[in-house]
Phi, psi and omega in degrees: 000315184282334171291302183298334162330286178306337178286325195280326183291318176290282239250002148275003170259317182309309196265011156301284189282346176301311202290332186288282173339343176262325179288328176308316175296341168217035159251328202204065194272123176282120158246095205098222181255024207243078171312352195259359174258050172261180193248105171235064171281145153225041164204095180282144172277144164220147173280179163247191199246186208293342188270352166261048165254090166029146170216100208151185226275311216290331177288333168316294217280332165299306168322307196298342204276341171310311196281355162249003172273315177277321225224030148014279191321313209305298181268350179207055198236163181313343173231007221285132148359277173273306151198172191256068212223008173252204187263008197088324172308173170223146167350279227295335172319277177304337190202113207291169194048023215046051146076038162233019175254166206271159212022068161241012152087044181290163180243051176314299185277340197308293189321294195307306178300314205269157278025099186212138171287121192229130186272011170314286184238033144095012199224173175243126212236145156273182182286331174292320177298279158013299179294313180308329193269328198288344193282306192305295176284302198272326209250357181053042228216201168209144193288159111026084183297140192285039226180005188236143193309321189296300156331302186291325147304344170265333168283321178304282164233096133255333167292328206259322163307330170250031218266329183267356179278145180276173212258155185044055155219162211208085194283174165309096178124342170291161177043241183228130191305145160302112120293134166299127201292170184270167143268026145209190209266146200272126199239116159288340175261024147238339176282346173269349149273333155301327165285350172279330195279314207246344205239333198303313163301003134246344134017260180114150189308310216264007201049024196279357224057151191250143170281181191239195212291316179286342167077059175230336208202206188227145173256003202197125181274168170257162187251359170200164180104159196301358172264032198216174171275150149008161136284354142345297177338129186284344160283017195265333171306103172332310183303324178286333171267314185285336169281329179284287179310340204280291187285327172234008192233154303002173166275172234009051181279169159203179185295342167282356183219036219286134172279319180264157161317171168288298211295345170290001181260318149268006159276355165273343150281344150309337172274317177284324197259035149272003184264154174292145153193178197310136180213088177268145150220185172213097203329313189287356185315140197055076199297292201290109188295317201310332179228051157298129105013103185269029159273338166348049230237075185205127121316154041259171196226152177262003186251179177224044154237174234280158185281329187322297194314307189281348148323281171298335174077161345345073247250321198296000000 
């Protein structure tokens, strides 16, 4: 009797402590090297995944709308299915896990936000405007006709990926983690030994990518060259490539375990979006100069450094 006793009192403190250890790892996570950056969520959002999807018409339109977020390339990629109108990329480059792991650049907060006002482009925008400029910018492309079942499957789930966040809020773990900006300017000739030590191998020397088994799409995107995104592109922003890559990068990296520094994250993004790639804009972008990003990096600016700086930073 006392010996069961004591087995049972041992396996509630083991599973005491399991549960704590777990709740820690993401309640109180240190991020890089920088202790004062910490994440103190104590519910990182995560989506759900492709096996709760509904089995019915409506879940049907939520799958086509996954498989064109992960498998992009497939239906509208340069060999597409369906029509021929990106660069080979897929949703899914950017936005990791079909856009549900967390500070992978998810789509957690949209369904909840949307209908939302940006000031990029001075309006108040839906999620089919939303999806179109990523078409437009990450894919280098032409969007969806909005009016067409590949939209309305791509809205559908993205609504549904985000169907438990309550409206106008924004959890712990959506979208791409913050860096604390540097005291100097985010350097490509150092970030280009980070991408050679941590991205060139799946990558490429040349940043082209690796294609996937069928040669339809990339199984590894390229990050610069007429195949990669735009200068448009919302990763063209440093703040924005570095946080992302900070969190995921090499792959299967994740915010509990992150392999690179911060300042190695913006110097490896500084190396890459110092490489050539397509350079689409779009003149009205930003009506209101005043709430440009200051990392932005094209003028005109309302302030008076040079776009080098506000590209590169110095910021502080």
């Amino acid at each position: 009797m006392k010996f069961s006793r004591l087995f049972k009192l041992l396996h509630f403190f083991l599973m005491a402590a399991f549960v704590l250890a777990l709740f820690t790892q993401c309640s109180n996570q240190s991020i890089g090297n920088n202790p004062g950056f910490i994440v103190t969520d104590t519910s990182c959002w995560v989506g759900p995944g492709v096996y709760q999807i509904p089995e019915n018409k409506t879940g049907d339109t939520i799958r086509y709308g996954r498989a064109l977020i992960s498998q992009t390339a497939y239906y509208l990629g340069a060999k597409g299915t369906v029509s021929q109108t990106t660069n080979g990329m897929n949703c899914q480059n950017c936005h990791l896990d079909a856009g549900t792991k967390p500070w992978g650049n998810n789509f957690g907060r949209v369904s909840s936000n949307y209908p939302l006002y940006r000031a990029r482009s001075g309006t108040m925008e839906t999620i089919r405007k939303r999806i179109s400029d990523c078409f437009e910018r990450s894919l280098n492309g032409i969007p969806p006709d909005s009016g067409s079942y590949e939209m309305e499957a791509i809205v559908a789930y993205i609504r549904w990926v985000g169907q438990d966040v309550a409206k106008n809020t924004t959890p712990r773990g959506t979208g791409i983690q913050e860096l604390p900006y540097m005291n100097r300017a985010a350097d490509p000739v150092k970030g280009e030994w980070v991408y050679t030590s941590f991205c060139a191998n799946c990558h490429g020397k040349n940043g082209e990518g690796a294609p996937d088994k069928d040669r339809i799409g990339y199984q590894y995107p390229p990050l610069w060259g007429k195949h990669s995104y735009n200068v448009s592109a919302g990763l063209y922003r440093l703040s924005r490539f570095a946080g992302f890559v900070k969190c995921n990068m090499p792959n299967t990296v994740n915010y509990h375990n992150p392999v690179i520094t911060n300042e190695q994250a913006w110097d490896v993004a500084a190396f890459v979006n110092s490489r050539e790639r397509p350079n689409k804009k779009w003149s009205t972008d930003w009506p209101d100069i005043r709430k440009k990003p200051v990392d932005h990096p094209f003028g005109p600016y309302a302030d008076t450094l040079s776009e080098k700086q506000h590209k590169y930073g110095p910021w502080k």
